[in-house]
N, C-alpha and C positions, 0 to 999 in steps of 0.2 A: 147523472141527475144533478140538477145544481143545488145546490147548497145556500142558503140563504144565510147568512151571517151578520147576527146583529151589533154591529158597530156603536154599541151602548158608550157612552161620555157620563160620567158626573163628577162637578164640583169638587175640589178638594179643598178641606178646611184649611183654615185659614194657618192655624200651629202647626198642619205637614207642611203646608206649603214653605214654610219658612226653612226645614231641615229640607225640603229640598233645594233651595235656592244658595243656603251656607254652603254648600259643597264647592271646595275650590282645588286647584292641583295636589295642593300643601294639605290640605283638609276632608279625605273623602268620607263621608254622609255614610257609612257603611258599618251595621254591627258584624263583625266575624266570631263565628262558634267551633268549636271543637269536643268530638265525642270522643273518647275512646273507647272502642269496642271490643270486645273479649272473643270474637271471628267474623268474618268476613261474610257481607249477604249477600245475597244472590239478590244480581242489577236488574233483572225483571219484577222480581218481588219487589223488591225498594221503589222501581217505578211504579207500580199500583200501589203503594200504599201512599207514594205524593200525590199521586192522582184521588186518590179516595180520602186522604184526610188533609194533607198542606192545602191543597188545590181545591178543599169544600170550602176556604175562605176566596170569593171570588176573586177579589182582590188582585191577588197574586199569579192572575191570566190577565190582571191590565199594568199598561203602561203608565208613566209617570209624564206625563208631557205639561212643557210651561214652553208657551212663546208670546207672542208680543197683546194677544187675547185677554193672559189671564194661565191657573193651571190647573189640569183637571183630571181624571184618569177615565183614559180608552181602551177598551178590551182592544187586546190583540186578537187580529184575525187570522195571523200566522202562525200561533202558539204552538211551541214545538217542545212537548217537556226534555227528550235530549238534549234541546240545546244549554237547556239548565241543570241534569245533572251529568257528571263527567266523572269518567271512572282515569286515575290518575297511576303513575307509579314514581317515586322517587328515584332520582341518580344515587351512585356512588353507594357507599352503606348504608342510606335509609334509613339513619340513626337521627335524634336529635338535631343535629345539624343544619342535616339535609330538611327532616320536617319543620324549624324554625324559618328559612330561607323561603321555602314555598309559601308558607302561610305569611310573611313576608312581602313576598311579592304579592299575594292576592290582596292585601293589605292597602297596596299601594298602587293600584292596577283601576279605573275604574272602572264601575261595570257599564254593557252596553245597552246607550239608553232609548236603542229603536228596539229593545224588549222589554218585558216586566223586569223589574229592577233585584234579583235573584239568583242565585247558584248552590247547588251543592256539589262539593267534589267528595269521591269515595276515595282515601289514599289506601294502594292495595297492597302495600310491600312494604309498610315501617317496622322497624326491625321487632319494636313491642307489640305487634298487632291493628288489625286493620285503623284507620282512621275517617271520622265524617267531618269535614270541614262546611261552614255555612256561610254564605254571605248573603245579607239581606238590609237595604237601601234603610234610614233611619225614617225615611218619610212614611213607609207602610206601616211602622208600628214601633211602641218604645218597650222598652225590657219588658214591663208586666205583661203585657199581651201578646208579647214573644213565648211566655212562660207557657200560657195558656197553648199555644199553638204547637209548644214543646208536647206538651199535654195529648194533644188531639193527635200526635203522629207515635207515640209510645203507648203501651200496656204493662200491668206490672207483671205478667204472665209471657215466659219467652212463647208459650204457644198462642195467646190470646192474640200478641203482638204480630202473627203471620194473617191473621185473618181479621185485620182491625177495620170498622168503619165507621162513620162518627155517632150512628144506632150504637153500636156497641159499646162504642167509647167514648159515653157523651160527659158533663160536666161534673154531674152528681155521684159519676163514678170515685174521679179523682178528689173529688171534695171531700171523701172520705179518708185520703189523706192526710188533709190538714194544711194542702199546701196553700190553696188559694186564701183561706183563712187567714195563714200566715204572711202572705204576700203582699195581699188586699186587705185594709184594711181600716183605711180613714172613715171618719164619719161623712153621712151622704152631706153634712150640713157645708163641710169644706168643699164639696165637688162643689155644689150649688152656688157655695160663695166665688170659686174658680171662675165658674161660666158667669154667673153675674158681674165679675169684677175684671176679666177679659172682654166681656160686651160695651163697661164702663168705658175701659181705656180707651176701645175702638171709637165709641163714640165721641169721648173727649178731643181726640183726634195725634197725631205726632207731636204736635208741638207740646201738649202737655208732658210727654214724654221728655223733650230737653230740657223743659221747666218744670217741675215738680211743684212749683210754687201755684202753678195756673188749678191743678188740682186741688190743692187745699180752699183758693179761692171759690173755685166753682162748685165743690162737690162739697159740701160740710163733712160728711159721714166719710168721708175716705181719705180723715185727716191721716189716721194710722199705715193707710196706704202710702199715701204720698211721703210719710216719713221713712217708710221703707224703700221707697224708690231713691228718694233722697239722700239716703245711706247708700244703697248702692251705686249711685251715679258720682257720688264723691267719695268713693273707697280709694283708698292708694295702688298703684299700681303697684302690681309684684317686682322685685328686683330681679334683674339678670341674674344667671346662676347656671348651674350644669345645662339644669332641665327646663331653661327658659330662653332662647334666644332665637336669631336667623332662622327660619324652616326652612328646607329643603319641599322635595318632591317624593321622596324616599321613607316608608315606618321601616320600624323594627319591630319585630314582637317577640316576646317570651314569655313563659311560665313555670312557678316555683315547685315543689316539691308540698304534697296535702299536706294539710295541719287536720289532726283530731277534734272535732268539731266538740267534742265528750269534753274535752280538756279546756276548750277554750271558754264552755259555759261554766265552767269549774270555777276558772281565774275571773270571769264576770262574777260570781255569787260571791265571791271571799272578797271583793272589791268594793261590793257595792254597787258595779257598775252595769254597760250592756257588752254582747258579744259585740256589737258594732266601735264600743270604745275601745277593746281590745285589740280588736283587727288594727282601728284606725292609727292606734300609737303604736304597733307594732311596724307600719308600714314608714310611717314618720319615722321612727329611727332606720329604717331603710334606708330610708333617704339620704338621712343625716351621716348612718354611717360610708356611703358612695362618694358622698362631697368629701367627706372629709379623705380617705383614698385618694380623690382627685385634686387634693393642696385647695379645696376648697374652705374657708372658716364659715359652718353655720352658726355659730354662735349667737349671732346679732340678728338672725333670719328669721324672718316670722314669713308663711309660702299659703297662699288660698288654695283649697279646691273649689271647685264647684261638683256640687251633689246633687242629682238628681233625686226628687219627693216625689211620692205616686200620690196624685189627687184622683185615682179611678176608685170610683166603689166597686165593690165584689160584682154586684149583678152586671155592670162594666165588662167585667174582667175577659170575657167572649168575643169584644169589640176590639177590630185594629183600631190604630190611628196610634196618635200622640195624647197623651192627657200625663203629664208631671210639670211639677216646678224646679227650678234651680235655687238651691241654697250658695255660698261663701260661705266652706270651713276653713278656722284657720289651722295649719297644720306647725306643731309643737316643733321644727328640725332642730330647732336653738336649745333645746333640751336634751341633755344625756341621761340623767335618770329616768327607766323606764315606768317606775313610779309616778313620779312626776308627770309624765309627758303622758300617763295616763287620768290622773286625775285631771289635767288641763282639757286634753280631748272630753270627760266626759259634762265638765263645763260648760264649754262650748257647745255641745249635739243639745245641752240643757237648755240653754239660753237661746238656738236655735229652733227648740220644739213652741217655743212661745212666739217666734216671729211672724211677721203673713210673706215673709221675704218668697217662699215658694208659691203663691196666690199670686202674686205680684208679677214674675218673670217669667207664669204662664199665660198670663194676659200681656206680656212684652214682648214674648213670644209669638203672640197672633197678631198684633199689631205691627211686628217684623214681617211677616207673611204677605202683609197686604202697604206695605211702605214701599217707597220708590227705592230703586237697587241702591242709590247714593246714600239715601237714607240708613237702608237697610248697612249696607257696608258700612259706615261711622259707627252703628250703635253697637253691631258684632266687635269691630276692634275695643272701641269703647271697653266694653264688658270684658271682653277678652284679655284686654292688659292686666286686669284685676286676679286672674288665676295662672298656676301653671300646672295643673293638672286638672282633670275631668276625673272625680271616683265617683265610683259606685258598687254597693252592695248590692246581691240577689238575694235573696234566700231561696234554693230551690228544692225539690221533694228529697225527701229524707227517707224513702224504701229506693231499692234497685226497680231499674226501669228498661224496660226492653222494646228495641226499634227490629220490627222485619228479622225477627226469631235471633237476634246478638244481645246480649247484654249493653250495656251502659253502663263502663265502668269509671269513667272522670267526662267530667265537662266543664269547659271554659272557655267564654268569650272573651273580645277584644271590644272595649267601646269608641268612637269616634271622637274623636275632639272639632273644637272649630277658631275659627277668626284665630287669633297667634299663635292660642295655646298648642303646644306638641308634642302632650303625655296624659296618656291614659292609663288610667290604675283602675282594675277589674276585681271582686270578690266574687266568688258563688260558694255557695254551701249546698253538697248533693251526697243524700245517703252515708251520715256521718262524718264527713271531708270538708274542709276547708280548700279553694285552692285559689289561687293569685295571678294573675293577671298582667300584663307590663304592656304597652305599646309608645313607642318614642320614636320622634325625629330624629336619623341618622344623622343630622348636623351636630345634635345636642347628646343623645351617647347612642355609640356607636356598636355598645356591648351591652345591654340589656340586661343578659342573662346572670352580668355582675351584679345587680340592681336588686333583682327578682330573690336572688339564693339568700340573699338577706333576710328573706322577710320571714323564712323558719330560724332562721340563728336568734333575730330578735325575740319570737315567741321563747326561746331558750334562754335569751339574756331577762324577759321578765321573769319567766319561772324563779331563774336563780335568783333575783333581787328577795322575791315574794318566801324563797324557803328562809333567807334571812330574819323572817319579821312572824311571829307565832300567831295561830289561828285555828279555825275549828280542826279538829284531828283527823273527821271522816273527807275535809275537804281535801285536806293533806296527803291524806294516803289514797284519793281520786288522783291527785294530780301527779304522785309517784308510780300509779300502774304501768 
């Protein structure tokens, strides 16, 4: 009997279109995630449950296609869920190593784009236990709504999680969590400004964009905007340094050893400050302490990230796509006290919570989308000079979570970088755990995992600074458990 197959097209917005077009050799467009799981599922079950929960976001049965038309997404008519999940085995001991290297190479691999832009691999012989490794294209969706889709294919019940479908497993389940709450959580008044003020810019057209000035002139009310693009487009460029030069073709990735999630909100209360300041200046001297290992003087270094901000409101949070802004934080390396280099961080996230800098470079974002590639390519370097890292914080659910009847017991992704930058710095917080994140251009270090093991010694070296300096007693003997 034939089969009639509708070869459905539509539209991609304007802000995917743009992460799909950044993808370059040096730079691929691809989040990579990691489960570890507490045993090994059975690959038929696993495949019904992509089928019945990954794959209830259409989405994810179409292709990503851009040619000289325009770009848009087409169901594939050959969809073959095998082809996307692959049951894997590591060489040699299947230690660390081995699993660093693989995920590595899929890192730097890109994926193939006469299918939907997707994979899971099951690794079935790491010496700690099964592994789910994920790859998924930046265009189809940004962290928040990855969360969500984490959501739709997990239960908190290892038996619920064998029989899950998205009846069962719908929104209001998991809301009782607390995560999406926690996740999502701007006012709709920012989304609303987001879209109206990404409509602005498009309509203003590019050049307003090299000129900031054309803005203030044309538009009164978006004087504050223009001052912030302003700012941005005359930011210094980052200096050369370990983590900033040459790219290659080649990541690296690794990941550090949890941090106590219990402990880390400990040292935020006694501070004054947030978990996110903590994390942040903990990674900072990460940093600081690698360069200096490598006869490098941070002293005089002041180093950007760029931060992704979620403009999605909660009722959003269902929806793929792309919806956040970019921030420039500046990252404290020239600082050795961890005191210090925390109240600096939490300065800065201060003075960044007042800016519209994220409203602004998700409207530069969709005007990137629909600009001519020469265009487009000036403005990515442009910006790109200005950081040398991509971070970003998750916050992800805080009970245990079960995929296709295994536990969930750590997860952590890799984020993508683009245009020069060639280091990504990853957080997720899951089920009391902190865990860390690294991905770098093998031109720029070549050992990661030097990088990464830092980032618990620092948590160590503030503790020690903080027993120095007396404060509440019940906080004290939290942070001694």
């Amino acid at each position: 009997m034939f089969n009639y197959f509708d070869n459905h097209k539509e539209s991609m917005r304007k802000v995917d279109t743009a992460w799909l077009r950044m993808e370059s050799p040096s730079n691929l467009m691809m989040i990579t995630g990691m489960m570890f799981l507490d045993k090994l599922p059975d690959y038929h079950e696993f495949l019904d449950m992509i089928e019945k929960n990954f794959l209830s976001y259409r989405r994810f049965k179409q292709k990503a296609v851009i040619n000289s038309t325009g770009t848009y997404w087409q169901d594939d008519e050959f969809f073959d869920i095998k082809g996307h999940v692959r049951r894997v085995a590591l060489p040699g001991a299947a230690n660390y190593d081995e699993l660093q290297d693989f995920i590595s190479d899929l890192a730097s691999t890109p994926l193939d784009k006469s299918k939907p832009l997707w994979q899971f691999h099951i690794v079935e012989n790491y010496d700690k236990g099964p592994v789910l490794v994920s790859r998924i294209h930046h265009c189809y969706a940004d962290g928040i709504a990855l969360i969500q889709v984490l959501l739709s294919m997990t239960s908190t019940s290892r038996e619920k999680s064998l029989n899950l479908t998205p009846e069962s497993n719908n929104k209001e389940h998991h809301r009782k969590l607390g995560v999406l709450n926690s996740v999502v959580n701007p006012a709709k008044k920012q989304f609303n400004n987001s879209i109206k003020i990404a409509n602005q810019i498009k309509d203003i057209g590019i050049e307003a964009l090299l000129n900031p000035s054309l803005i203030e002139k044309g538009v009164t009310e978006m004087t504050d905007i223009a001052a912030e693009l302003y700012n941005a487009l005359t930011l210094p460029d980052d200096p050369p340094t370990v983590f900033k030069s040459k790219l290659s073709v080649r990541k690296n990735a690794a990941w550090a050893d949890s941090i106590d999630l219990g402990k880390v909100k400990a040292i935020a209360y006694a501070t004054g400050t947030t978990v996110n300041d903590v994390l942040i200046s903990n990674l900072a001297g990460a940093l600081r302490e690698y360069m200096i290992k490598n006869n490098q003087n941070p002293n005089e270094i002041v180093i950007n990230a760029t931060v992704p901000v979620n403009l999605r409101p909660l009722e959003h949070a269902k929806n793929l796509g792309n919806h956040f802004g970019l921030v420039f934080l500046k990252l404290p390396i020239f600082e050795s006290n961890p005191l210090r280099r925390l109240a600096y961080v939490h300065q800065e996230m201060n003075e960044l919570k007042k800016s519209k800098q994220a409203i602004v470079s998700f409207g530069l974002l969709s005007a990137i989308g629909m600009a001519p590639a020469s265009v487009q390519n000036m403005l990515l370097d442009l910006f790109s000079k200005k950081a040398t890292t991509v971070l970003t914080n998750v916050p992800g659910p805080q009970v245990p979570l079960y995929i296709s009847g295994t536990e969930v017991q750590k997860i952590m992704f890799w984020v993508p970088q683009n245009g020069t930058i060639g280091m990504g710095i990853s957080i997720l917080s899951y089920n009391g755990k902190v865990e860390f994140g690294l991905i770098v251009d093998k031109n720029m270090v070549s050992d990661p995992e030097n990088v990464i093991k830092e980032f618990p010694n620092q948590f160590d070296d503030l503790l020690d600074h903080m027993m120095m300096h007396p404060w509440d007693g019940e906080i004290h003997e939290e942070l001694m458990d």
